[in-house]
C-alpha positions, 0 to 999 in steps of 0.5 A: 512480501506482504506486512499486516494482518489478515482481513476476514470476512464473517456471514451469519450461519444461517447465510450457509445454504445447499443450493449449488447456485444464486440468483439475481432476479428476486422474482425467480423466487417465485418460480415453481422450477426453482422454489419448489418448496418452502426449503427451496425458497429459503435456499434461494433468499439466504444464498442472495443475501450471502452473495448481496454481503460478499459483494458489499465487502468486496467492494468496500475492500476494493475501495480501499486498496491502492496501487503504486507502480515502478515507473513514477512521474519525474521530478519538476521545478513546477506543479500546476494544481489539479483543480481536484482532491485526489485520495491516493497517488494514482499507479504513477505518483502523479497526483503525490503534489496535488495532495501534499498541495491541498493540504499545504494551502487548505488546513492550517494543520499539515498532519501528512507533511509533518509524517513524511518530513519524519519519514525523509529524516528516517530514510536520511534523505531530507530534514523537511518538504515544503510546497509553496505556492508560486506567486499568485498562480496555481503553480506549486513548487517542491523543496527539500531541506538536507541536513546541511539545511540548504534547501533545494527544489526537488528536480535539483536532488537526486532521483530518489527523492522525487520517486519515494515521496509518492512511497510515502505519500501514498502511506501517509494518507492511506485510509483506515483499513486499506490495502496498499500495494506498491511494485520496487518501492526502493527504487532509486534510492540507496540502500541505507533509504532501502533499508530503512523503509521497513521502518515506514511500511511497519509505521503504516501498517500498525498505526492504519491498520493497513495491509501492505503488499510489496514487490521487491528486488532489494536485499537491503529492504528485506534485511531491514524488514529481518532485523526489525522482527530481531528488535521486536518492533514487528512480529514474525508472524505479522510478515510474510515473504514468498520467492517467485520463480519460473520453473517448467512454464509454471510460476511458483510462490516459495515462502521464506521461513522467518523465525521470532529472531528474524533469522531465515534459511538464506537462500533467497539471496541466491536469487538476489545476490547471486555470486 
């Protein structure tokens, strides 16, 4: 599944060249079996510069994608601090307190906290996190503030919380432009949360500008992606959901056909909710 608009990548015209190779040594241009000709050595030049800028915009992009995996790091009663300033979760979520941490202690502001509080009340699973410092230590704690406005520590509440607080994190502090990529985001919550954590990819996705590439075994997540593309909070063709099955000894990518309506043929539910 895949949320956000395509990147492309644009090289002048004249980067095009004839040549069926590159080099990386600058002083082969030089050598007679290479530039044998003025036209040869423009070939040569051009063709480094196109593989020196393909280069830079694969590292750049590389840069910025980030990657959350399915097993997550168990909730705590305490947190100790890192010493560091991590840019993303890590693939196992756990840098997620260190972040929420540094921000709660070194800024006045708490732009991130505030945007996953928001998220929790969408997903129905909290009114508000708070990261407190514990004592003078470098210990932190986490806790949540149901609707009931009792609050509890985050390793007291149910699984879920713990495990989609790096789903959001990671969101929230994801850079300009960035690629997330996240395998069953919507794990061990229910399905209302599954549902609507469309609402947070296609928050992140508009406002970052992000792309967001999902794994997903979950109905309920798709279904709120489809009835999203119904109200018109995102459209069709800014979503793209691929089946993948095992066939013959060959992986295969089947796109699901998804209309301005956000209706679809059905039978990925086959593969879903078999009956």
């Amino acid at each position: 599944m895949s949320l956000g608009g395509g990147k492309k990548f644009n090289l002048p015209e004249e980067f095009l060249f004839s040549k069926g190779f590159l080099v990386d040594d600058y002083s082969l241009m030089m050598s007679p079996s290479i530039a044998e000709s003025e036209s040869d050595m423009r070939d040569v030049f051009f063709g480094m510069m196109a593989a020196n800028s393909a280069q830079s915009a694969i590292q750049d992009n590389l840069a910025k994608t980030l990657y959350l995996g399915p097993f997550r790091m168990p909730p705590e009663r305490k947190y100790a601090s890192r010493g560091a300033s991590p840019k993303e979760v890590g693939s196992m979520g756990e840098s997620t307190i260190t972040m929420l941490a540094n921000e709660s202690v070194q800024s006045r502001s708490r732009p991130h906290i505030d945007q996953i509080t928001k998220w929790l009340k969408t997903l129905g699973l909290g009114q508000s996190v708070d990261i407190g410092r514990i004592g003078s230590s470098d210990l932190f704690k986490v806790e949540v503030t149901l609707e009931d406005s009792k609050k509890f520590p985050l390793a007291d509440l149910g699984y879920g919380v713990s495990q989609v607080l790096p789903v959001l994190t990671q969101c929230s502090f994801a850079p300009k432009g960035s690629t997330l990529l996240f395998e069953q985001p919507e794990l061990h919550v229910h399905p209302k949360a599954a549902r609507n954590l469309a609402d947070v990819f296609i928050d992140t996705a508009r406002n970052k500008d992000s792309h967001i590439c999902l794994e997903t075994h979950s109905p309920d997540l798709i279904n709120g992606l489809f009835q999203k593309i119904k109200n018109g909070d995102i459209h069709c063709e800014d979503v793209a959901i691929y089946r993948v099955s095992r066939s013959e000894g060959e992986t295969k990518f089947d796109t699901i056909e998804i209309d301005e309506h956000g209706d679809n043929d059905g039978t990925w539910r086959k593969e879903l909710m078999p009956s």
